[in-house]
Every structure is written in C-alpha cells, then in structure tokens.
NUVOPA-316318 format. One record per residue (C-alpha): residue in one letter; x, z, y. Coordinates in steps of 0.5 Angstrom, whole numbers, plus 500, padded with zeros to 3 digits. Each point is the difference from the previous one (the first is absolute). Example, Ala and Ser with C-alpha at 12.3 -4.5 7.8 and 13.67 -1.06 7.14 Angstrom:
2
(pt 'A' (525 516 491))
(pt 'S' (502 498 507))
This chain:
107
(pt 'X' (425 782 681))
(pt 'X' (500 501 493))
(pt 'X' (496 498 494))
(pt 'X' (500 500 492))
(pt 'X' (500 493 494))
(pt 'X' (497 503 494))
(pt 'X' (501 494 495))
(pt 'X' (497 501 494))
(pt 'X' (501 496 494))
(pt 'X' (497 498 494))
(pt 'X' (503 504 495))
(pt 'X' (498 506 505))
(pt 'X' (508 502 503))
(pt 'X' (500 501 508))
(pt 'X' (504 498 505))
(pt 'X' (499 504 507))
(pt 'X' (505 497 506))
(pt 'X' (499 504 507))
(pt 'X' (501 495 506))
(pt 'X' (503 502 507))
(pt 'X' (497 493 502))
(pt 'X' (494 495 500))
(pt 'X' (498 497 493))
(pt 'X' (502 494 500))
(pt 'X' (496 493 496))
(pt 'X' (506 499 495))
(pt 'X' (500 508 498))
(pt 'X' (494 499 498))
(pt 'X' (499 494 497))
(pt 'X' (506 503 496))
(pt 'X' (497 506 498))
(pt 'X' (494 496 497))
(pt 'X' (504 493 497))
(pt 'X' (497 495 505))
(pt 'X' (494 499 505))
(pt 'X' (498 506 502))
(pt 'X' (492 503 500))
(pt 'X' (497 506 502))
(pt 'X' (496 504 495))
(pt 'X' (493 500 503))
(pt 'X' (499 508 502))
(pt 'X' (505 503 497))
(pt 'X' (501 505 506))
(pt 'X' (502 506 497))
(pt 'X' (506 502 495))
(pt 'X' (502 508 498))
(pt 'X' (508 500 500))
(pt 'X' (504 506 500))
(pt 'X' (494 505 501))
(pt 'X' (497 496 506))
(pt 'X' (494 495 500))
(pt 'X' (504 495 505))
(pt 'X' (496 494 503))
(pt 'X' (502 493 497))
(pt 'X' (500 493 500))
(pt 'X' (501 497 493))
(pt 'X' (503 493 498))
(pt 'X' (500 496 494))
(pt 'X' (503 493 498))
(pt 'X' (495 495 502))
(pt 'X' (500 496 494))
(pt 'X' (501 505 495))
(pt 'X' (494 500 496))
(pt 'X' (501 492 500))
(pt 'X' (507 500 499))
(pt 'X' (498 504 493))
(pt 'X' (504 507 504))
(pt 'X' (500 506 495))
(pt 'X' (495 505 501))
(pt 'X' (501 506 504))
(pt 'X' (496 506 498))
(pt 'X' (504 505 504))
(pt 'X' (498 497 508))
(pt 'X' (492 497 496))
(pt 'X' (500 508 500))
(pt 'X' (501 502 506))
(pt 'X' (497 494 503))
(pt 'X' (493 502 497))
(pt 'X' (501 508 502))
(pt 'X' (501 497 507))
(pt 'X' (493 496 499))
(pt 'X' (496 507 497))
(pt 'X' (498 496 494))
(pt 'X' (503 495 495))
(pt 'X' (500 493 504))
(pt 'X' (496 495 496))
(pt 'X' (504 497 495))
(pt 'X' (506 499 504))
(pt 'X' (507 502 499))
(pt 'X' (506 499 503))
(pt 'X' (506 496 498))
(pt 'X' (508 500 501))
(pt 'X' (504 504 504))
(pt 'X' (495 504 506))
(pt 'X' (503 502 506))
(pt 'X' (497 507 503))
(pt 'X' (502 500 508))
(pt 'X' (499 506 503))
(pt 'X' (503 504 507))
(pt 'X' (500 502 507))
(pt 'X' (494 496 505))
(pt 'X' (506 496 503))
(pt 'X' (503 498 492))
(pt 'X' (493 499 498))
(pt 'X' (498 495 507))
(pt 'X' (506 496 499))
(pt 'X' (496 498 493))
C-alpha cells in the first residue's frame, strides 16, 4: 500500500506526504483545518510528469468560516472539469489524494 497527500494552500506552497498506510480521518482533516468535504469531480491531478487518478478534499465550512481563496487547487479543480466550473472556487488548504488501488480503496 502506498499513496501520496498533496496539500495545497492558499498562498500556493505544497506539501506532498508519501504514506505506507491507509489515511486516516484525522490526516485529513488536518490537512484542510476542520470537517472535511470531497471536492465533486475533481478526479484527475498532473504530478511529477504523470496524470494520477484523485480524490480531492476541501474544508467543509471554509467558505462559511470566511477561508482564504486558493487560486492554485481552483486551477486544477477546473482543469480536472474540462471547463471553468460555474462561479465556484475553492477555498482554504486542498488536500489532493492519490495511490495505489489498495491506498485509494481504503478512502
């Protein structure tokens, strides 16, 4: 078993962790600062010069709880879409998921 986090933040640094194990609730929820949320159809992440399968997860209540902007994950988020999604961005710290089938099963 082996799979990657990629956390963005809002001001664009990121951070990547390799895991031998499954993700755990608390890693990330962690990585987005509160409740988690999937990010609908955001499936698809380039990373070192591969397109990797993902699951990405955002802060819940980020927009409520006034959360910075995150141009950078918007970006991606809209590039995994085909198209520019209908005024939406994304908000706070993302979490980008990605790995081996058993990694990505024990999501």
């Amino acid at each position: 078993m082996r799979g990657t986090m990629v956390v963005i933040a809002p001001n664009g640094d990121t951070n990547a962790t390799v895991y031998d194990r499954a993700l755990k609730l608390e890693d990330l929820s962690k990585a987005v600062g509160g409740y988690i949320e999937v990010v609908p159809r955001f499936n698809r992440f380039s990373w070192q010069g591969s397109v990797e399968r993902c699951v990405a997860f955002c802060n819940e209540q980020g927009k409520l709880n006034g959360l910075e902007g995150n141009s950078v994950a918007t970006l991606l988020w809209h590039s995994a879409l085909g198209r520019r999604s209908v005024n939406d961005v994304l908000v706070g710290p993302v979490a980008i998921v990605f790995g081996d089938t058993s990694f990505m099963e024990e999501l």
